[in-house]
Phi, psi and omega in degrees: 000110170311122189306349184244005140302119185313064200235170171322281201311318180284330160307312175297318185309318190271344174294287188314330201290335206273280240261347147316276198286296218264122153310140164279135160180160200244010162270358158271289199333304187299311204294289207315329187273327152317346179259191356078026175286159117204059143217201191291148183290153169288170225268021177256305180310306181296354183246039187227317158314309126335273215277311187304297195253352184076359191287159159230258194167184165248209191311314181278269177346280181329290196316296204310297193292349169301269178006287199296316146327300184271350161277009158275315187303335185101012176280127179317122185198145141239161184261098186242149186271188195220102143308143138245261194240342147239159176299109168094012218243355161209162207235131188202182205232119169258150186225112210249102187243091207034058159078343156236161174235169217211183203209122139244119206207107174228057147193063181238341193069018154194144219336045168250091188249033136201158183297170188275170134255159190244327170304045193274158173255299187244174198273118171290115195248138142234154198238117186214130210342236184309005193222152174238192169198096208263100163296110155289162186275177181322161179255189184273346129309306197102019197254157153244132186251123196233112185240131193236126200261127189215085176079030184090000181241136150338129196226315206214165148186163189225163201216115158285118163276137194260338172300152194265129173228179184263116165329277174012277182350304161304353208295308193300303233256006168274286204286005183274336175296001159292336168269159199283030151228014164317188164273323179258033182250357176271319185228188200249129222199106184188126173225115218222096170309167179211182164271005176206040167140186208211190154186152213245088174284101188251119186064240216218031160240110197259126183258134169224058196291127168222097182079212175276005169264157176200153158206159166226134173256156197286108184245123169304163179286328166277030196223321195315289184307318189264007174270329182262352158285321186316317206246309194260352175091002204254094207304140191303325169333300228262308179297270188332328172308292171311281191340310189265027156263003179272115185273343152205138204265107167233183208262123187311335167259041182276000000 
């Protein structure tokens, strides 16, 4: 098998190198809706954002342009939408490799540096310091439900529609994440993978997973732009610009 074939192997590589190098995070999201954007920047803005700025994306950006990758490469894939609490409000990828399929997703903010498998009998666990993450197998529908566990309580979860779908689709529930009561136009949002742990900025919380240990400390508001050049590279100017388009910093899951 030629090494650069749409095989497993090559998949896990490029999920980890993706979910390494490119950050979840919602400070281009605030700048971009200050220039007056509202959907994902083109793929120039967005790999200009990379390099420039350390920047990544949420859900749509990260996922979307992962996609495209691997459906250049030639990988069986799809583009699928996600329920939360709404319909679509997140965006992943199924990918199909000798009869089994997997779940790609580097725009969840977690720890998944390899594809799921979804071809369950039984339930697929990760584990990342206080937090787990369990993919149940299919429904009867064909949907999969992926739930993140934060000290043993339920916290978060999403239910994958198996249908293939068109960025288009999203045009709307894209441009609603862009209004001044979304979730990520309220908060400070920036989760930066590492190869044995991440850190994680929720607010006005700074996270530090190393192995199975993690702690967190307590950050001021004026403190905020130079704790995220320090620990994500994403230059202060440029975090202060955003911030201060949030007229209230809330906690995401309220």
């Amino acid at each position: 098998m030629k090494q650069n074939t749409p095989n497993l192997e090559l998949l896990q590589r490029i999920v980890r190198a993706h979910l390494i190098k490119i950050p979840f995070e919602n400070i281009s999201k605030l700048i971009y809706k200050k220039e007056g954007m509202k959907s994902i920047p083109d793929l120039s803005n967005f790999l200009v954002g990379i390099e420039k700025y350390n920047f990544g994306g949420t859900c749509y950006t990260n996922n979307y342009y992962l996609y495209s990758l691997l459906k250049y490469l030639g990988y069986a894939i799809k583009l699928c939408g996600a329920d939360m609490k709404n319909p679509d409000v997140h965006l992943l990828s199924i990918v199909k490799i000798e009869n089994h399929e997997y779940i790609v997703d580097v725009g969840y903010a977690a720890p998944f540096y390899e594809p799921l498998p979804i071809s369950l009998t039984n339930e697929h666990k990760v584990n990342f310091g206080n937090e787990s993450y369990i993919v149940k197998p299919k429904d009867d529908l064909g949907r999969v439900r992926v739930e993140q566990h934060s000290d043993g309580k339920l916290q978060h979860w999403y239910t994958a529609k198996p249908e293939s779908r068109s960025i288009k689709e999203f045009k709307k529930v894209i441009e609603d994440s862009y209004s001044d009561e979304a979730t990520f136009m309220n908060a400070v949002r920036i989760t930066k993978f590492l190869e044995n742990g991440s850190l994680v900025l929720k607010n006005f919380d700074l996270t530090t997973i190393k192995g199975n240990k993690y702690s967190t400390t307590k950050v001021a508001l004026n403190d905020l732009p130079h704790i995220i050049q320090r620990n994500f590279s994403i230059p202060s100017i440029v975090a202060k610009d955003a911030i201060d388009q949030i007229n209230e910093i809330r906690d995401i899951y309220d």
